[in-house]
N, C-alpha and C positions, 0 to 999 in steps of 0.2 A: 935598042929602041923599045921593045917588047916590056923589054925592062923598068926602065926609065915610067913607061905610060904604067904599066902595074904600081910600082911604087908611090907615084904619082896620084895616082887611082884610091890607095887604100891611107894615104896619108890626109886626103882631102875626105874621103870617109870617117876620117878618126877624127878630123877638125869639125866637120859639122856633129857630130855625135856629141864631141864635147862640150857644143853651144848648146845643144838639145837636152844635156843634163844640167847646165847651168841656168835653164828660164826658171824664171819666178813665176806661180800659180797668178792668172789673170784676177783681179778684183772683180766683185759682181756689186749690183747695187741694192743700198739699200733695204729694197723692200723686197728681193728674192731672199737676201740676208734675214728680215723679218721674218718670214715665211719658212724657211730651214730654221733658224731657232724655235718655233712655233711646232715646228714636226719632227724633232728630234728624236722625242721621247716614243716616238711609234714603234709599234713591233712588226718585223719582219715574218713572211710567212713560208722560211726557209729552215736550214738545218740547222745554221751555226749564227743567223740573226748578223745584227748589222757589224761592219767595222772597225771596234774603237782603236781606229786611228784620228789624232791630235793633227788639225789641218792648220800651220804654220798661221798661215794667212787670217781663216777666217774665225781660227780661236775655237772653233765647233770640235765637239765629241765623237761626230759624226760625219763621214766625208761627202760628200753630197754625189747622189747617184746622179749621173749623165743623164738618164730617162726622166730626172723629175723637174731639171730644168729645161728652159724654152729653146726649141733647133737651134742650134748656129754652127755655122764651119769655123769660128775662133775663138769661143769662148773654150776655158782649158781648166779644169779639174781633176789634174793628174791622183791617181793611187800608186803611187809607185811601187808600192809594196806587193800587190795582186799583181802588177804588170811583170813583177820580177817572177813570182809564180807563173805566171802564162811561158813568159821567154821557157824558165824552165823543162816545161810542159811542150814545146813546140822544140826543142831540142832535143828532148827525147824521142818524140815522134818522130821527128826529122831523121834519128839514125836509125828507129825500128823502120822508117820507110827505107832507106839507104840497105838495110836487109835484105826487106823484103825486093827490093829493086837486082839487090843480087842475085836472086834466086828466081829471077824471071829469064826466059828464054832471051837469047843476044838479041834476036830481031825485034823486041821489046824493045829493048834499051839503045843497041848499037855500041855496047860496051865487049870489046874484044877479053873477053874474061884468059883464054889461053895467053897472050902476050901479058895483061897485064901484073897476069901468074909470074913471069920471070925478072920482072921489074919490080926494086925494092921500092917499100911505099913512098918513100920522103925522095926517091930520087922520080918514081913518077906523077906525084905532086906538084911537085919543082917543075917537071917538062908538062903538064897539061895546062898552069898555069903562065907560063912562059910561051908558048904555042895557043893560047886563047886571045882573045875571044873569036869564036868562029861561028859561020852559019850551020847549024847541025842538022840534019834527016833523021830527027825522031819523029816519031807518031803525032798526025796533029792532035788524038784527043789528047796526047800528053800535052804540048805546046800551048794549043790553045783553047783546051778546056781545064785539062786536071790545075795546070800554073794559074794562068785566074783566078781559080776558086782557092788554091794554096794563099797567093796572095791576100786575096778577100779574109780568108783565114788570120793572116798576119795583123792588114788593119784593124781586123773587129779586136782582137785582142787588146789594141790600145785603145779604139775609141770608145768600147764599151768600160774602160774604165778611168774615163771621164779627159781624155786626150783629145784636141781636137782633129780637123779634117787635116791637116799642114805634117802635123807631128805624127798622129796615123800614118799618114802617107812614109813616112820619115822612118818611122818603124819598119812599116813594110818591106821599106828600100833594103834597110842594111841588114834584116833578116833571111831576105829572098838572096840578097847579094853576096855578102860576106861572110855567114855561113851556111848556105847552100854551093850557089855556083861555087865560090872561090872560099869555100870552109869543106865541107864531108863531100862533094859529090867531086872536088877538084880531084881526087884521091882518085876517081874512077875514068874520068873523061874531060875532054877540055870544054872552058867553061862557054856556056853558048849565048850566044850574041840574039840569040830570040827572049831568050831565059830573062835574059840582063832587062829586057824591054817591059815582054810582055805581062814577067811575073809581077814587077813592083805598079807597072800602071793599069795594066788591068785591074789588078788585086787594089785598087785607089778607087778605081772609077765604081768596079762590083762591088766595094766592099760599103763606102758611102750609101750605094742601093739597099745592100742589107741593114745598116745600119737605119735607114729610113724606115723598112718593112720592119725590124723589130721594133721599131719606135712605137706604130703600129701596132701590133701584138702586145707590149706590153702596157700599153693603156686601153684596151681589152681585156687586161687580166689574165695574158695568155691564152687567149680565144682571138680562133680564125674558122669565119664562117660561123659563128655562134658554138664552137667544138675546141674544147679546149685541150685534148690529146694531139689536133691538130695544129694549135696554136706552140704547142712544144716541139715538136717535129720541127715547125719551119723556125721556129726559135733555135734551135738546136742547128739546121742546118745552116741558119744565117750567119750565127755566132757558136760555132762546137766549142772553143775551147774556154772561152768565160760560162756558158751552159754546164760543161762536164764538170768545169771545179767548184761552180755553186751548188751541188749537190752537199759538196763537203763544207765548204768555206762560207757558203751562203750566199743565194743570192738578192742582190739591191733592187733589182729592178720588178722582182716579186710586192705583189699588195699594189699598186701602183692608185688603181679605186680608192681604195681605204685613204692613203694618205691624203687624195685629192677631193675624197667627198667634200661638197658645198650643203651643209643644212640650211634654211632658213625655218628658224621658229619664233613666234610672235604670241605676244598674251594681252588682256582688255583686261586691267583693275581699276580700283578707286580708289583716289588718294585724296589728302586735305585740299582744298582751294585755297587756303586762308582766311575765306572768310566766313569759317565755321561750318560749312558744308564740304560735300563731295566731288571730284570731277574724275571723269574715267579720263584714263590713262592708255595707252598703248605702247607695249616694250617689243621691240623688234631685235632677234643676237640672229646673228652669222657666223655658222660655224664652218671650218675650214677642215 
């Protein structure tokens, strides 16, 4: 029976995964379409500058950063390219945390480290996964503080890079589930039934939150509270893992002012009337 719902479990994970890489980039209208042809050519005020990736859809040079268009929970401007660098980057962490999780005292973890010393790996794999999902007595900051903010970690990864709320969430799932509980941590304990819950909808509900306060910060300019060391800080902690690799890769959401200054300038000349005199004039531009 055990069986049957695992199998079950990760075959219906694999089907919605494979709907999830088959959508098409949502259309936008018009005149956001104006407005990104119009600010293309801006410079970033980052390491590696904007980019040139070639957006199927909208025919642009330049993929349109999530921060410079308007809120919404469904509009969807995937990068998939960065987002495969994040997964990356969140795998590796995942197993230096998996490490360092070993090298913590048992009452830490609740991981029988002497037994699972006698037990070959793929055969206690096979039995923690087989014997899951259970109610587990770890630590609540682990349960339900460090998992939340894990999760929140997972969403920001996607929706900072132009994913919406749906498909974030989507990400979070099967990165919290698939390879946490029942990918590297099955290897140590059976997978937990708080985990399965708390990590992907917490990390949905927190991570949307963050995704709001950076919204915030970075139409500020990365300034919080008029302090912009501070505005990176909480930048950082909202979103660590698109922060960390736009040191290298650059980041979009930097300049935010710049691309969105409004000038208005206006001038009085004198032009022909036609009928052989003068009339003033008044020119009005709006600059973007």
């Amino acid at each position: 029976m055990k069986r049957t719902f695992v199998t079950l479990f990760m075959v219906t994970l694999l089907g919605i995964l494979s709907v999830y890489a088959q959508e098409v980039v949502d259309d936008i209208d018009d005149v956001t379409r104006d407005i990104l042809a119009d600010e293309q050519d801006y410079e970033l005020d980052t390491i590696a500058g904007p980019d040139p990736v070639t957006d199927p859809v909208m025919l642009m040079p330049v993929k349109p950063c999530i921060y410079d268009m308007p809120y919404s929970i469904s509009a969807n401007y995937p990068n998939y390219r960065r987002l495969a660098a994040n997964t990356a980057v969140l795998i590796g962490g995942g197993l230096t945390t998996l490490l360092i999780l070993d090298m913590l005292p048992e009452d830490a973890t609740n991981w029988n480290k002497a037994e699972d010393a006698e037990i070959p790996m793929a055969e206690r794999y096979y039995n923690n996964v087989m014997n899951g999902p259970h109610w587990d007595q770890d630590s609540p900051l682990f349960n339900y503080v460090l998992h939340p903010y894990a999760g929140a970690a997972y969403y920001m990864s996607a929706r900072s890079q132009g994913f919406n709320m749906w498909y974030s969430a989507l990400y979070c799932f099967a990165v919290s589930t698939i390879f946490w509980e029942y990918g590297v941590e099955a290897f140590m304990e059976v997978p937990s039934l708080q985990d399965l819950i708390v990590t992907p909808l917490g990390g949905w509900l927190l991570g949307e939150a963050f995704y709001l306060a950076k919204r915030y910060i970075v139409e500020h300019d990365y300034r919080l509270l008029g302090w912009k060391p501070l505005g990176y800080v909480a930048a950082f902690f909202c979103d660590p893992v698109n922060e960390f690799l736009g040191y290298f890769r650059g980041n979009d959401a930097h300049g935010w002012t710049r691309r969105h200054n409004i000038e208005l300038n206006s001038a009085i000349s004198l032009s022909p009337d036609g009928l052989g005199g003068q009339a003033p004039t008044i020119a009005v531009s709006l600059t973007f």
